[in-house]
N, C-alpha and C positions, 0 to 999 in steps of 0.2 A: 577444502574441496576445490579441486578443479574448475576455472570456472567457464569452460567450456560444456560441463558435464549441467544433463536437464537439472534443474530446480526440483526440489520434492512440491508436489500438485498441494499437497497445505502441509504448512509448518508445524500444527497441531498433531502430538500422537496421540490420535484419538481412543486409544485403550490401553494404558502403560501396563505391563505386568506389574503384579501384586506381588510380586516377592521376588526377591534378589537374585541377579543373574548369575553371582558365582563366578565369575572371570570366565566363564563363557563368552569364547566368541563373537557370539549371537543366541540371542536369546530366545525360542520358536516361541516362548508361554504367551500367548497373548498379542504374536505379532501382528504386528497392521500394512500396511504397503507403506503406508509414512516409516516405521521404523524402520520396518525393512529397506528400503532403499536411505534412509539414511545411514544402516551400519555400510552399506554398500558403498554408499558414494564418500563416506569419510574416511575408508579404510576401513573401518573395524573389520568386516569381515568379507570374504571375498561368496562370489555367487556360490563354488561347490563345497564350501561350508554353510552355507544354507541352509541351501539342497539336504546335504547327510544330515543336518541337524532335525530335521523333518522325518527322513528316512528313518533316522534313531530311533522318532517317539515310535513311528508307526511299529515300527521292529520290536520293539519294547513294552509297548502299552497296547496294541489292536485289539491283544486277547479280554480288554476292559469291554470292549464295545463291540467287537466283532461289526465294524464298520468297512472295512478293506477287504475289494474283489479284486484288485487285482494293481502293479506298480508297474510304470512306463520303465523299460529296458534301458532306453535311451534319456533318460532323465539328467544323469549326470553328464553324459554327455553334451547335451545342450548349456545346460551349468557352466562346464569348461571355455563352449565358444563365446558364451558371456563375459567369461571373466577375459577371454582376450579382448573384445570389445573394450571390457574397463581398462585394461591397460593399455590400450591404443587410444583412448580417450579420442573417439572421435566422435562424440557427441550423437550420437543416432540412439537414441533410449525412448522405448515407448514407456506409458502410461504402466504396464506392467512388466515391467523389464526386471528379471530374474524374480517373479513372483510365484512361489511354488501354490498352483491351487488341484483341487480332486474335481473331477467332474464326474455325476450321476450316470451312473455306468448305462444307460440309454442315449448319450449325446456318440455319433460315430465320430470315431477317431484311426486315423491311418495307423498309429503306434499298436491299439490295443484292442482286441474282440471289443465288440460290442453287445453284449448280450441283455439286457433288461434283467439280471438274475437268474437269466430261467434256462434251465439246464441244453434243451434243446437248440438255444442260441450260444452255447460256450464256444462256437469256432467260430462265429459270425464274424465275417472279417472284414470293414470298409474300405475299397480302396480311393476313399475321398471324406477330408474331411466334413463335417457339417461345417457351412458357414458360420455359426458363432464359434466353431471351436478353433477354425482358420482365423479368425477376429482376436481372438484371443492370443496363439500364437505368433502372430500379427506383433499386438502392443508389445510380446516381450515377455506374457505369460509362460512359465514351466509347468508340464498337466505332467504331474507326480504320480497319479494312476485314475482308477474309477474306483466309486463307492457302492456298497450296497443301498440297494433299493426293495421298496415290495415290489415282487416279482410282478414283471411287465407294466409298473406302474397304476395298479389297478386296484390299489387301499392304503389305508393309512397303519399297518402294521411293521411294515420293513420287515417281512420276512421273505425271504425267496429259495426256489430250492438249487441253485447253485450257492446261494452266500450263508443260508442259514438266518439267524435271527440278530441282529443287528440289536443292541441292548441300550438303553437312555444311560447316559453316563454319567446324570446325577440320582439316579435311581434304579438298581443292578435291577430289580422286579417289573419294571415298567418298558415300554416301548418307548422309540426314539420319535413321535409322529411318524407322519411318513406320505408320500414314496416316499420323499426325497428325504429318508430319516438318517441312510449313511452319511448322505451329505453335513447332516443336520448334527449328527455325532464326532463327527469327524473334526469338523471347526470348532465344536467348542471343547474337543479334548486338544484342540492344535496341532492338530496333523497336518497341517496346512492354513496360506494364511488366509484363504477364502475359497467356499465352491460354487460349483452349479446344480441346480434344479430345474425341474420341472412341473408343472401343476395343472391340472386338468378340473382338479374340482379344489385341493386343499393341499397339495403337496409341495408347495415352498414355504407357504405358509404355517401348515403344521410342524416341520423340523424347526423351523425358527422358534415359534411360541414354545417348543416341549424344548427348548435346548439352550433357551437364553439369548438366543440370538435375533440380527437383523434379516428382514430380507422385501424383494421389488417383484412382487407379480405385475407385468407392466400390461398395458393397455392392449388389447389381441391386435396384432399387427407391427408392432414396435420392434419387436426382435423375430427374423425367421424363424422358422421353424423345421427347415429342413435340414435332413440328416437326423431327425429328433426319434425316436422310436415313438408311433403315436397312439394316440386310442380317440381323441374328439377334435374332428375340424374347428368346431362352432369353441370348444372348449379349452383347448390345449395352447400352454404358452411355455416361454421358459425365462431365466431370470439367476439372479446369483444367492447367494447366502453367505452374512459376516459377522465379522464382530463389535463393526460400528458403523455407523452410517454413513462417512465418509467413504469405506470400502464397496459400499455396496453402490454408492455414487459415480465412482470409477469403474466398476464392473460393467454396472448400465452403461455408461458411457461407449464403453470397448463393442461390449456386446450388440449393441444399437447401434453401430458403427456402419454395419451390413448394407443396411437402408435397403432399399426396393430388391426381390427377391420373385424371379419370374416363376419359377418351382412354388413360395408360397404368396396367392395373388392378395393376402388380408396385408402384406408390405404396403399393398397400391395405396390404403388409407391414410400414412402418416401427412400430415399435412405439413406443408410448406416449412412450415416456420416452428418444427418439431423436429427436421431432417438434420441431423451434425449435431444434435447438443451436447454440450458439456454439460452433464447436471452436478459437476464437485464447483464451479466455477459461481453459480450462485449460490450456493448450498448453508453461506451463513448470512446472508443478507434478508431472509424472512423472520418474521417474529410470532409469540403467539397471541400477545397481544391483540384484542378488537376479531382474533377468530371465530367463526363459530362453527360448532361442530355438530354433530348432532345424533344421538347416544340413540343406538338400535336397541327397546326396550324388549321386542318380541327374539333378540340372539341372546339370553339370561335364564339359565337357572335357579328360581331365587327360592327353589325347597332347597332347607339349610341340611345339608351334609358334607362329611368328610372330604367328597370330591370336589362339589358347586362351592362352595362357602369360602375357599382359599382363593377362587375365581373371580366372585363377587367381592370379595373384600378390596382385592389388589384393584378391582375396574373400579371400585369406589377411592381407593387411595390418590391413584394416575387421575382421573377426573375432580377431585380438590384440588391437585399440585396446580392443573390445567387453569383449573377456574382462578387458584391463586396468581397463575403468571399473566391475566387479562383476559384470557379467553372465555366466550358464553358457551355452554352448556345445553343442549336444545332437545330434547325429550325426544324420539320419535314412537309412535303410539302404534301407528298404525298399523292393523292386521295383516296386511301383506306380506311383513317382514315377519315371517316363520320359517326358517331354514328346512323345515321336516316336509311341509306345505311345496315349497319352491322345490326341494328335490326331484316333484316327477316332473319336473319341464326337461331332465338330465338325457344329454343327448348321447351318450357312451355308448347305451346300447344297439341302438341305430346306425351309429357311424364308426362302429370300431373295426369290425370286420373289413370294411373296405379301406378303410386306414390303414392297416396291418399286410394287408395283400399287396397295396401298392408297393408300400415300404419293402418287405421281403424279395417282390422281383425288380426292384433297379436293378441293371447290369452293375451299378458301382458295389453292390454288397456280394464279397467272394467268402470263401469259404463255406463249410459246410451248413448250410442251414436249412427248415423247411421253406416252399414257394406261397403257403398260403396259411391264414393261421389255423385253419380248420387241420390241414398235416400237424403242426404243430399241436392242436390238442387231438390230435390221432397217435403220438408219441408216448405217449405216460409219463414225458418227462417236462414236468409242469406242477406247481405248487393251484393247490386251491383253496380257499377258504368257504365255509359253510354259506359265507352272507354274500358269495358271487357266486355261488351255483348258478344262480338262477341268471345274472347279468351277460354272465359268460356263453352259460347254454342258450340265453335268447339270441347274442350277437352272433353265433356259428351261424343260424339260420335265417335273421335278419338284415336289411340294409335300408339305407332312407328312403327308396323305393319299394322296397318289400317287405310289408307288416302282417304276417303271419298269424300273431297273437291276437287274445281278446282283451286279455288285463292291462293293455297297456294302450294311452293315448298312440293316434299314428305320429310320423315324423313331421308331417305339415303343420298337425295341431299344437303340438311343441314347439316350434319355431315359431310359430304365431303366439303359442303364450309370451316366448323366449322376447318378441316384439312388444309385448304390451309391459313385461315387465321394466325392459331397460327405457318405455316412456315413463314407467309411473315412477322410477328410481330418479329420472329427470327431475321430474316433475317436484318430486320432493323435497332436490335439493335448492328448486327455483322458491318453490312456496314456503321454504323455511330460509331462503337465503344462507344455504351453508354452504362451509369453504369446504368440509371433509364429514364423511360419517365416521364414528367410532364402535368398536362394540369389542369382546371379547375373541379371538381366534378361537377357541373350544369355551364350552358352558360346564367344561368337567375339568377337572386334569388329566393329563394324558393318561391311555386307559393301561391296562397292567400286559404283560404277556401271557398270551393264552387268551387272551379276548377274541370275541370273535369278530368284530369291528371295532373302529378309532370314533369310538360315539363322539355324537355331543358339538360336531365342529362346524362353524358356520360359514366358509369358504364358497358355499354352491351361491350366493347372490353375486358373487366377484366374475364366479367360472362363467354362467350365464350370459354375463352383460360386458364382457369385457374391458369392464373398467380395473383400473389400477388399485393397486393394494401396497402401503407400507408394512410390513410387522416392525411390531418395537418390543422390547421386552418390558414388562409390566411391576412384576413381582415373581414370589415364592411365595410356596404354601411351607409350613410350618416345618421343622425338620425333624426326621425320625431316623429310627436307627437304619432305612434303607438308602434315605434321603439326606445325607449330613446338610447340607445347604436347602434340602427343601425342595418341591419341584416346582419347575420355571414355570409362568405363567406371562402371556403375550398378548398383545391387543393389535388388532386390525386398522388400518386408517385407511379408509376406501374415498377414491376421488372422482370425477369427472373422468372421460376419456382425456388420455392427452396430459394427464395435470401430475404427470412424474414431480417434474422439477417444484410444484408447493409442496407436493406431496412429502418430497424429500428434506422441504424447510423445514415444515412441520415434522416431521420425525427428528430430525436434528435439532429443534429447540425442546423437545422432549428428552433427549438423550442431555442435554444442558441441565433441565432441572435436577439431575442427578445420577450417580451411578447405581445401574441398577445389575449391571451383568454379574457374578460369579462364575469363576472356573470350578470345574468339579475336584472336590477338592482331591482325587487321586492322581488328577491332572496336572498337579501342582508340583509334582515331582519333577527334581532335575535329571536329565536323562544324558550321560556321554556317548560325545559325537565320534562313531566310528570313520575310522579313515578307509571309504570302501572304495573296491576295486574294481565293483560292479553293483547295479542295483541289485537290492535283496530280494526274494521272492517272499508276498504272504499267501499260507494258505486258508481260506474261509472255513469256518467252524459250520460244516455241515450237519452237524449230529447236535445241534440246539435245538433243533426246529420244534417246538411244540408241536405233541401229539394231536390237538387240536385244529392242525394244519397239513393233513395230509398231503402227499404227493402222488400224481400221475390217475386221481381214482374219478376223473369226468367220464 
């Protein structure tokens, strides 16, 4: 190697593929930003063999997952100016340099509509990017295209009706979580070598737990939020999704890069000595040793069935591993911690509409779209589900000023709960002296397609209070004939504001005590890399959509 050319960020490749590369080039199964710039920077492979190697799977495998809305035109292009960079060896290489990733087809991007799924946004056209996606482009990052998400980001199904149903890729019957489920499918079939998300109540969160993977809902204010298609001021963050912690260490880093954001004022919070972190920089110097944690008894399932039972088992496996590498174990008891309970503090319904209006008339969004979202569900082109009838039809008429309803707390009194919750979550972690909570990301497995909610998922204390959240992958549940490997199961590590960087210790000495990820194993195929002449076009499997999930009937 050149030795003008950057150093790889850690030596370590933190997830080798599981089976042999086959004199491929480059190998996409299982890449990391470590290997990947190491075939880069050693020769092995140059940036638009990459690229196409990516492009292959997606070309080849989408129809497994129905995860791909849509592939940046200019993808190889940018690929190519890379690869002059490497031959000119002049040393200017960000943190993501030639790193092909997907971003959640709600993040704007100049190359590619941005629609949320929903058919009535299919021309929506930014002419600017969102700051983290410019942060991104920035380090060196390639956006390979956008994934399917649930439509408008408003459930944990991934279904939408421009993309159709988005399917879990260790389980053809089941859902990927969700929104962020294309995201979520996507990385662990390697279509790429890391994405982005969004989460409002559960949706970084949940593609990770359902999909094997890593991921950083970070602290509200840490990463802008602008250019984001929204639905909760109080609730909405965004974050990445990978296949090791390391990855997901660098994405934060990129993405938090932004810092103070006049557009979104919760920037103004970061405090001092939060602002520029590198969080891959300390990321092996914590241990888990003398931690203590302290295990949410009321986010458990513990009636024994086919769903709970695979859940409970694996949170009982990860908590021995825990206890055997030094760490204490701390019960938490108390009645507060009821995810079912904490839901109506959920501020969605009060603050989406005017979230949505602002978003739609910025002068920077061209293209064809509606000005308000009330037009937009005046359109019929719109995916619904039975369990947001009701969320959707209250937010048309609703806003934090105007509470229409009688079933429902006002906006004041929410926000005042929203206050007493994030003291008493304080509060808990002072009077128990913990470093981290634990508890499971769903009390089920992820729920089948055709459901009509993503039961069971305990994300709303995280959305609430805007503290931080690691996922790590946990376990699998048993495997059956839909399931070859079993489906993934994920645990939560929720922190203090601000406490990314333990945060991310602690998941990284977690991912030490052993390998827990599996690729799917359809995934596992080697796929040859076409020499393209342009990027391919996919088109989404519109005609999935469970009957269950009608379109256009609000």
């Amino acid at each position: 190697m050149a030795p003008s050319l950057k150093p790889l960020l850690l030596s370590t490749l933190c997830c080798l593929p599981l089976i042999s590369s086959q004199a491929l080039p480059f190998d996409p199964r299982e890449a990391t930003i470590a290997s990947t710039h190491h075939s880069l920077y050693t020769g092995l492979a140059t940036c638009r063999q990459v690229v196409s190697s990516f492009l292959s799977r997606i070309e080849s495998l989408n129809n497994h997952t129905n995860a791909i809305l849509s592939l940046n035109p200019h993808a190889l292009d940018h690929a190519d100016q890379m690869d002059s960079k490497l031959k000119a060896n002049n040393g200017s290489f960000g943190p993501l340099f030639c790193i092909p990733i997907l971003l959640k087809d709600n993040y704007d991007t100049v190359d590619l509509p941005t629609t949320g799924g929903n058919l009535d946004l299919a021309d929506s056209r930014p002419s600017v990017d969102a700051p983290a996606t410019a942060a991104l482009k920035k380090a060196g990052a390639i956006i390979l295209g956008k994934a399917n998400l649930h439509e408008l980001a408003l459930e944990g199904i991934s279904v939408s009706s421009l993309g159709g149903q988005t399917i879990n890729p260790y389980d053809y019957t089941r859902t990927p979580g969700g929104s962020s489920g294309g995201t979520g499918a996507s990385i662990a079939a390697s279509f790429a070598v890391w994405g982005t998300g969004t989460d409002t109540v559960n949706s970084l969160r949940s593609p990770a737990s359902a999909n094997s993977l890593f991921s950083c809902r970070p602290t509200r204010g840490l990463i802008t939020r602008t250019g984001i298609i929204p639905i909760s001021y109080t609730q909405d963050t965004i974050g990445p999704i990978a296949r090791c912690v390391e990855d997901v260490a660098t994405a934060l880093t990129v993405m938090s890069s932004v810092g103070f954001d006049a557009a979104d004022n919760a920037t103004a919070l970061v405090p001092a000595g939060n602002k520029g972190t590198d969080y891959t920089a300390s990321l092996t110097q914590g241990s888990l040793k003398g931690l203590r944690l302290g295990l949410i008894e009321g986010f458990f399932n513990r009636t024994a069935s086919s769903e709970t039972t695979p859940v409970n088992e694996a949170m009982a496996n990860i908590t021995a591993k825990l206890r055997g590498a030094g760490a204490t174990i701390v019960p938490i008891t108390d009645r507060l911690y009821n995810a079912t309970a904490i839901a109506a503090l959920d501020t969605q319904r009060y603050e989406y509409r005017e979230e949505m209006d602002h978003y739609l008339q910025r002068p920077s969004l061209q293209g064809q779209h509606p000005d308000t979202l009330n037009q937009l569900y005046a359109s019929g082109k719109f995916l619904v589900l039975p369990s947001q009838y009701e969320y959707v039809t209250t937010s048309l008429v609703s806003s934090t000023a105007n509470q229409t309803w009688e079933t429902h707390l006002s906006y004041d009194t929410v926000q005042y709960g929203i206050r007493n919750l994030t003291t008493a979550l304080q509060e808990t972690f002072v009077s128990n002296s913990l470093d981290a909570l634990i508890y499971p990301e769903q009390k089920n497995l992820v729920v089948k397609i055709g459901s009509p909610s993503q039961s069971g998922r305990n994300g709303i204390l995280a959305a609430l209070t805007g503290s931080p959240v690691i996922t790590v992958p946990v376990g699998f549940s048993p495997a059956t004939n839909t399931a070859p490997e079993g489906v993934p199961i994920g645990m939560e590590i929720l922190g203090r504001p601000w406490t990314e960087e333990q945060l991310l210790q602690i998941a990284y000495g977690i991912q030490g005590l052993g390998r827990v990820r599996k690729t799917p194993s359809w995934a596992q195929q080697v796929v040859g890399v076409k020499a393209y002449g342009s990027v391919p076009s996919v088109t989404p499997d519109r005609g999935n959509i469970p009957a269950a999930y009608p379109v256009g009937v609000l």
